[in-house]
C-alpha positions in Angstrom: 24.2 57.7 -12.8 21.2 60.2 -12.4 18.3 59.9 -11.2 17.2 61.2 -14.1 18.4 58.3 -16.4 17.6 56.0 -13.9 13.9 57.0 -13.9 13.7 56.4 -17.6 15.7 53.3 -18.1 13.2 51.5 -15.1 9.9 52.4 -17.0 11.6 51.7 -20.2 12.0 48.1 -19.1 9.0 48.1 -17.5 6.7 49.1 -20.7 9.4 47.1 -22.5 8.3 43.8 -20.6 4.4 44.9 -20.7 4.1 45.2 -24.5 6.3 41.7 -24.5 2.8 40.3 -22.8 4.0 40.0 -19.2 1.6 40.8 -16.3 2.3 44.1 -14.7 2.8 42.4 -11.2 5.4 40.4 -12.5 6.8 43.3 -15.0 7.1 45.0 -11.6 8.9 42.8 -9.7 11.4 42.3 -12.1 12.5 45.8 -12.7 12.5 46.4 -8.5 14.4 43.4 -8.1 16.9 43.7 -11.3 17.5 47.7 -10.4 18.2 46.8 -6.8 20.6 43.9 -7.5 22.5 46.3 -10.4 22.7 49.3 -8.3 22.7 47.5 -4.7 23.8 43.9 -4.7 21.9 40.5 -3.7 22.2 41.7 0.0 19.8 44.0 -0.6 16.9 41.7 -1.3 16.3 41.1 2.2 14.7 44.8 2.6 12.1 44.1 -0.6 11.0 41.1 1.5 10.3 43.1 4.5 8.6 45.9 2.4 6.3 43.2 0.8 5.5 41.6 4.3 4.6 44.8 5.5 2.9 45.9 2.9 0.5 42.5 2.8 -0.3 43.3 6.9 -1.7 46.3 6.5 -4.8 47.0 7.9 -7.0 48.6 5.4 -6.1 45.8 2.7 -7.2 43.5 4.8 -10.8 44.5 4.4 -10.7 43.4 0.6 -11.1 39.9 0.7 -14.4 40.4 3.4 -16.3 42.4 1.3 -15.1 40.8 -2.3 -16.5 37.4 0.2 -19.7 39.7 0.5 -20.2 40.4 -3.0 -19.7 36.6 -4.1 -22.3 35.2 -1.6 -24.6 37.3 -2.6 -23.9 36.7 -6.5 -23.6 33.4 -6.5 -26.6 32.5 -4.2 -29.0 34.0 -6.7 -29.7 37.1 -4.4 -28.3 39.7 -7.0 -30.7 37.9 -9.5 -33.6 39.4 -6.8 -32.8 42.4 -6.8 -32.5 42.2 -10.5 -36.1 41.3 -11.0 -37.4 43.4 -8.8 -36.4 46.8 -10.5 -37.6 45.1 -13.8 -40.8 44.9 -12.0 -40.6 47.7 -10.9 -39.9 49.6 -13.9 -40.9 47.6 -17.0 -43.9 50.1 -17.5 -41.6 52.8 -18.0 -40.6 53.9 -21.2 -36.6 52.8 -20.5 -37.7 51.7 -17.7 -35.6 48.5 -17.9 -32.4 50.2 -18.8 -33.3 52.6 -15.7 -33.4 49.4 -14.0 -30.1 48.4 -15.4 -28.3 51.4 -14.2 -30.0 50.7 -10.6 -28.8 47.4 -10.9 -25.4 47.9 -11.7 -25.0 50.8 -9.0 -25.8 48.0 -6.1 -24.2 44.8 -8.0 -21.0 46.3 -9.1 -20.5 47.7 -6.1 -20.6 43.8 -4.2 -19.0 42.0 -6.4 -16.0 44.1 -6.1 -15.0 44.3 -9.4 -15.7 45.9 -13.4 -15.6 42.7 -14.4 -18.3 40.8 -12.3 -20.6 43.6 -12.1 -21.1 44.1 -15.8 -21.2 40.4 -16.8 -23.8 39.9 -14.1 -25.9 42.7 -14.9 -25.3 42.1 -18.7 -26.2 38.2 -18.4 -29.8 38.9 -17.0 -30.6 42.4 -18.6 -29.4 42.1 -22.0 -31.6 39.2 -23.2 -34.8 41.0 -21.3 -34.2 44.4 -23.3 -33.6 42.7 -26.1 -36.9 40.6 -26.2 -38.8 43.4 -25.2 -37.8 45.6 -28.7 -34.9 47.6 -27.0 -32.4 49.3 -29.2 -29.3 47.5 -29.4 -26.7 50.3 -28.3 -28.9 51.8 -26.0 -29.2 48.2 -24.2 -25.2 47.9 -24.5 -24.4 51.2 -23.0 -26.7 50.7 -20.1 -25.2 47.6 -19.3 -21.6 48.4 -19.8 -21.7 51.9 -18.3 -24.1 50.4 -15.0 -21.9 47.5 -14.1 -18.7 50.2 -13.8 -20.8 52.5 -11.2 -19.2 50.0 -8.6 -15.9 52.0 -8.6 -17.6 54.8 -6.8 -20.8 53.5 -5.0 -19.2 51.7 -1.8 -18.3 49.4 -0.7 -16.2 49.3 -3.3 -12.9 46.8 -3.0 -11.2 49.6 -5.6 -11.5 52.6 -3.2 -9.9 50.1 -0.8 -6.6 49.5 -3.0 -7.0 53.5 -3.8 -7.0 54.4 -0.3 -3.9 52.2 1.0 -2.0 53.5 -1.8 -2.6 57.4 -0.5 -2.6 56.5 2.6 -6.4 58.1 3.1 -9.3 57.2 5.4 -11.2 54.2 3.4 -14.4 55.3 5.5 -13.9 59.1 4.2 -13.3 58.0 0.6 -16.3 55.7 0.4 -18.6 58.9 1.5 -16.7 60.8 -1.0 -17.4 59.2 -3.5 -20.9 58.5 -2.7 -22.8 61.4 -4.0 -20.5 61.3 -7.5 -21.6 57.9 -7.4 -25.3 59.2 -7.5 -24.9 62.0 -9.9 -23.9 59.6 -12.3 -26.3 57.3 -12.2 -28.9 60.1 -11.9 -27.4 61.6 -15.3 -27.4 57.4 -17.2 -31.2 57.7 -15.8 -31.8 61.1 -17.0 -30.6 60.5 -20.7 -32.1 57.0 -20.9 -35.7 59.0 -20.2 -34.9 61.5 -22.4 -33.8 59.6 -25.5 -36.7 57.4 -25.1 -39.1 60.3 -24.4 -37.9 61.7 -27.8 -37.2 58.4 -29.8 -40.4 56.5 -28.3 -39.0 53.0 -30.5 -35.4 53.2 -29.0 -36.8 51.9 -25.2 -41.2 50.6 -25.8 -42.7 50.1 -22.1 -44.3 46.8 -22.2 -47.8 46.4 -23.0 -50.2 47.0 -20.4 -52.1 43.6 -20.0 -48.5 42.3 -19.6 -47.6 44.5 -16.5 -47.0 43.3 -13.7 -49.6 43.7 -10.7 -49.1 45.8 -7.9 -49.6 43.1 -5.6 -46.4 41.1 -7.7 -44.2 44.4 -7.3 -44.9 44.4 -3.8 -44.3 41.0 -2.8 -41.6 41.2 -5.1 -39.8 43.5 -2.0 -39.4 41.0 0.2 -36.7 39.3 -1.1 -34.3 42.0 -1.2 -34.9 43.5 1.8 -32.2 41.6 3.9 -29.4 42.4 1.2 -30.1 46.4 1.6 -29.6 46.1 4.9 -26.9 44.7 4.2 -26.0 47.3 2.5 -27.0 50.2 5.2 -25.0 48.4 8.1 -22.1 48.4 6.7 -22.1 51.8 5.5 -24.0 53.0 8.6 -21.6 51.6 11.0 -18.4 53.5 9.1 -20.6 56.8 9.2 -21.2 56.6 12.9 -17.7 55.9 13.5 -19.3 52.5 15.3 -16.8 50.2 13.3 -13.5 50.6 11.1 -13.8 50.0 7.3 -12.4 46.8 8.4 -14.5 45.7 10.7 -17.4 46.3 8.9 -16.6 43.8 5.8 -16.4 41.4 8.3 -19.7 42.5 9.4 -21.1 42.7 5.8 -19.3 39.1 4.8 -21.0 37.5 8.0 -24.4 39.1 7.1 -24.1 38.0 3.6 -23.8 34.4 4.7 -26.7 34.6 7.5 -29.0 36.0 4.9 -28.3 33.2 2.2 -29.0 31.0 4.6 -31.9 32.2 6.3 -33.2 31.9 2.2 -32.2 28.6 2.3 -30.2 29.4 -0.7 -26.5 28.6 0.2 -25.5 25.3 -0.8 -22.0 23.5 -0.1 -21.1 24.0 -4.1 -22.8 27.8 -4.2 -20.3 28.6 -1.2 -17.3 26.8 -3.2 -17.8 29.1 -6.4 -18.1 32.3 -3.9 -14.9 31.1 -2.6 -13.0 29.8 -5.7 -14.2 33.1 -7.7 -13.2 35.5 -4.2 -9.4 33.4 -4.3 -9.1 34.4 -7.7 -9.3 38.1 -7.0 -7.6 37.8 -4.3 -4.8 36.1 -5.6 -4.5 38.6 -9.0 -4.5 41.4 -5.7 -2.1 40.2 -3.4 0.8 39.8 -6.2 0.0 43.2 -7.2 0.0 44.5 -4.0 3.8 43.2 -3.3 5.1 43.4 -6.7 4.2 47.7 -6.9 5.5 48.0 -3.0 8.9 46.3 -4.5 9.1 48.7 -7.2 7.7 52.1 -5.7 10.1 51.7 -2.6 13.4 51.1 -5.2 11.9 54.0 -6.9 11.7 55.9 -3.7 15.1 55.2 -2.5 16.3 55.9 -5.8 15.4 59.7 -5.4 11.8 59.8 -7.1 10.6 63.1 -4.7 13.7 64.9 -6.3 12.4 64.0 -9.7 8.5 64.4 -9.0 9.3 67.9 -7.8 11.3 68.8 -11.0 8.8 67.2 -13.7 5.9 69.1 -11.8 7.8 72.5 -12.4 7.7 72.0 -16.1 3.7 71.4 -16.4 1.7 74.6 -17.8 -1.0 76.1 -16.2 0.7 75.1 -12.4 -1.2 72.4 -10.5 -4.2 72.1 -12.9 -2.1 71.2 -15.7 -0.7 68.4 -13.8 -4.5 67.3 -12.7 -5.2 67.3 -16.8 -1.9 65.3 -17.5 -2.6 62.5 -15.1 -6.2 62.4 -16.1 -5.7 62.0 -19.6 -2.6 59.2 -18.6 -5.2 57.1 -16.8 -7.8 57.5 -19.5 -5.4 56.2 -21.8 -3.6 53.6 -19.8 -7.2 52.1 -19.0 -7.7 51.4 -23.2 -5.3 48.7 -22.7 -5.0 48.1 -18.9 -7.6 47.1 -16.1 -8.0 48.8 -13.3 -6.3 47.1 -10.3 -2.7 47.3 -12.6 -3.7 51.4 -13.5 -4.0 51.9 -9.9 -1.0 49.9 -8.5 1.2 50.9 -11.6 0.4 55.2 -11.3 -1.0 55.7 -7.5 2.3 55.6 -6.2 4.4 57.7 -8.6 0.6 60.5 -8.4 -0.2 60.6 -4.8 2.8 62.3 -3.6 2.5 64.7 -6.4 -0.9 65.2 -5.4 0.3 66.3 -1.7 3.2 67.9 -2.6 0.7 70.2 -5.0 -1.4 70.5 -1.6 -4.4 68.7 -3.6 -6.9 66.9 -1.2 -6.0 63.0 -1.7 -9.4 62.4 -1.2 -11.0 64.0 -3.6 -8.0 63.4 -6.4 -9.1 60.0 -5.5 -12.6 60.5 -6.6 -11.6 61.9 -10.0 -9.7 59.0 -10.5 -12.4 56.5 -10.1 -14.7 58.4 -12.2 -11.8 58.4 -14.8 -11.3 55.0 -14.9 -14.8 54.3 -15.6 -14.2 56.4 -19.0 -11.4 54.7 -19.8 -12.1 51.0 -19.5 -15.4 52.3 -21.4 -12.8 53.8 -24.3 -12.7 52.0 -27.9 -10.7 50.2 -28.8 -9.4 48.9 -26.5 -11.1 49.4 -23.1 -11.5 46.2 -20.9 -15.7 46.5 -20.3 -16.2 46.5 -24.0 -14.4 42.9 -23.8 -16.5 41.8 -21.5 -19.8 42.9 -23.4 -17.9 41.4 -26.3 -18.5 38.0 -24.7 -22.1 38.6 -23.1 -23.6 39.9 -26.8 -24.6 37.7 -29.6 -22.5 36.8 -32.3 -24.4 39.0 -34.7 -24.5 42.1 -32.7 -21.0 44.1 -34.4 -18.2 45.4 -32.4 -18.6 48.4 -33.7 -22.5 48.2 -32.7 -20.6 47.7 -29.0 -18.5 51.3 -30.0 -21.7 53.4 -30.6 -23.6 51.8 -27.6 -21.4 53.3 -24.8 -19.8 56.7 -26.6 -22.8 58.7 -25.1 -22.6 56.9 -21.9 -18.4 58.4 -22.0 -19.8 61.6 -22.7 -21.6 61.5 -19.0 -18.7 60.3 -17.5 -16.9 63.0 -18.6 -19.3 65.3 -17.6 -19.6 63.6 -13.9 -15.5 64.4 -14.1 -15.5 67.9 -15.1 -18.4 68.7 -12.4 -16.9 67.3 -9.5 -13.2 68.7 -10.7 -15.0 72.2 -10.6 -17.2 71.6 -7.6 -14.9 69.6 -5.2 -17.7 69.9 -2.3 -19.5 67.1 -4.2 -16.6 65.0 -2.8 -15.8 66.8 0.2 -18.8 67.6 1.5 -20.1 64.2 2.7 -16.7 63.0 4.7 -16.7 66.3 6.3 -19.8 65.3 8.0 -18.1 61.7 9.5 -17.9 61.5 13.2 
């Protein structure tokens, strides 16, 4: 049999067993183990063990359940609710000043807690009902929320850069910086076209009234309380920079700090450290079987003769390398309408990457793109996962379709973000290059 039919008869019992409703860990799994019995025997079982042992020791993965620990503590002790209220205090006299604060939010909150998921229902769950008693428009309020809690992908630590970077086999500390000024540039462009539209629509985002502001003694006292989660922030970014620790060994720094801090705010209670941990197993759990589920099925795959195949399929694209950029751009924008992100990365990274290096693309930067992409498409009606999750934060009366409108300009900035860094890779590449 060729590898040729082989190729297709695996992913057509894999998306076979996905539209039947069965998790894409598991859908993996099954189609490794069934194509290795079929073609190999039960003897051969043994090496997918090994493969999945292996692949659970490695030593960048093992930096995902420190900094999703970080994230949690800091959540769930109410310190991401302080950092919340100070950029409302610090921006409710703006006109859009709290959707500015929003965006800010959700650049630092997404970014801890690790995941789309918890960084836009905990930026949605305090913003949303302040916007909306304060006159905001309704889409406006949605997009800011939806598109700020998914600026987490790029602005590290984020745990999804670490799953990205085990997969290409790329330096988690040079991926992080990579994606750090991206990370910026599209917050800076959600803050830019907030001011704008309420420059030019003054109703769509009123500043509060002036006897109502805040004090600039309140703003200022306001500070102290997230001071010791920034630095949080800076030392465990700092010490990758300088080269002084290993991704690694700084989310155990970062997971430690987050703990001393909540204490030292008399803040961490027995039950508050139970939900950090419950809600970090769950993650972690969801992870794990993903992690050894895709090895089982990429090294079958492999051994099957997928390089032969890659090489072939990449001969056939248009327009040489770029046209096989486009094509995997547009499969990841359209996977993530029905798929969420953790299964788009584990279920294309390893078929892309070699691609990637074969096309002598930098990994690091393709892995940029790819996070910004993502963003897009779990943004993407219908069917994109975020607009769930603002599905459940809104109010029954708000429309889905209300939802739909709110984040399509907030897409359009995405795409942008894309485009500009696809055309100007030293906005990717510039900042690693710098690394000690």
């Amino acid at each position: 049999m060729s590898i040729g039919l082989i190729t297709l008869l695996m992913f057509v019992c894999l998306f076979s067993l996905l539209l039947l409703g069965v998790h894409v860990a598991f859908s993996l799994l099954i189609v490794g183990i069934g194509f290795t019995i079929s073609l190999w025997g039960v003897s051969h079982l043994f090496v997918l063990a090994s493969s999945m042992f292996g692949a659970m020791s490695s030593e960048v993965y093992m930096a995902i359940p420190l900094f999703i620990l970080m994230g949690n503590i800091l959540a769930h002790t109410g310190i991401a609710d302080e950092l919340f209220n100070v950029l409302y205090l610090w921006t409710s006299r703006l006109r859009g000043g709290l959707a500015m604060g929003t965006v800010s939010s959700g650049t630092v909150l997404g970014a801890m807690s690790g995941s789309s998921e918890a960084g836009t229902l905990t930026v949605g769950i305090m913003a949303l009902p302040a916007m909306m008693k304060r006159g905001y428009d309704t889409r406006i309020a949605i997009g800011s929320i939806a598109a700020g809690g998914l600026l987490g992908f790029l602005i590290p630590p984020s745990v999804i850069a670490i799953v990205y970077a085990a997969l290409a086999s790329v330096s988690l500390g040079k991926l992080y910086f990579a994606s750090f000024i991206p990370g910026l540039m599209l917050a800076a462009l959600y803050i830019l076209y907030i001011g704008i539209r309420s420059q030019l629509q003054p109703d769509l985002c009123p500043s509060i009234p002036k006897e109502e502001a805040p004090s600039w003694s309140e703003r200022i006292r306001a500070l102290k309380g997230v001071i010791l989660p920034i630095c949080i922030i800076f030392v465990v970014l700092g010490g990758i920079y300088s080269g002084a620790t290993t991704p690694t060994e700084a989310s155990g720094v970062g997971a430690m700090s987050a703990i001393l801090v909540a204490l030292m705010k008399r803040c961490l209670t027995w039950k508050r450290l139970m939900d950090a941990l419950q809600s970090s197993f769950k993650l972690l759990g969801m992870i794990a079987w993903m992690i050894m589920c895709v090895t089982v099925f990429s090294n079958v795959y492999n051994a099957l003769g997928a390089p032969k195949i890659i090489n072939e399929i990449i001969s056939l694209f248009p327009a040489g390398g770029l046209g096989v950029i486009i094509f995997m751009q547009l499969s990841i924008f359209i996977l993530g309408t029905f798929m969420d992100d953790f299964a788009i990365l584990f279920l294309t990274m390893p078929i892309f990457v070699p691609i990637i290096k074969n096309l002598g693309f930098d990994p690091i930067w393709y892995g940029v793109l790819i996070l910004i992409n993502m963003q897009c498409a779990l943004l993407t009606p219908p069917y994109g996962f975020n607009l769930f999750y603002m599905r459940a934060i809104t109010p029954k009366h708000i429309s889905t379709v209300t939802i739909y409108k709110g984040v399509l300009p907030f897409i359009a900035l995405q795409l942008v973000a894309l485009i500009l860094v696809m055309m100007f890779p030293a906005l990717a590449t510039w900042l690693p290059s710098t690394m000690t």
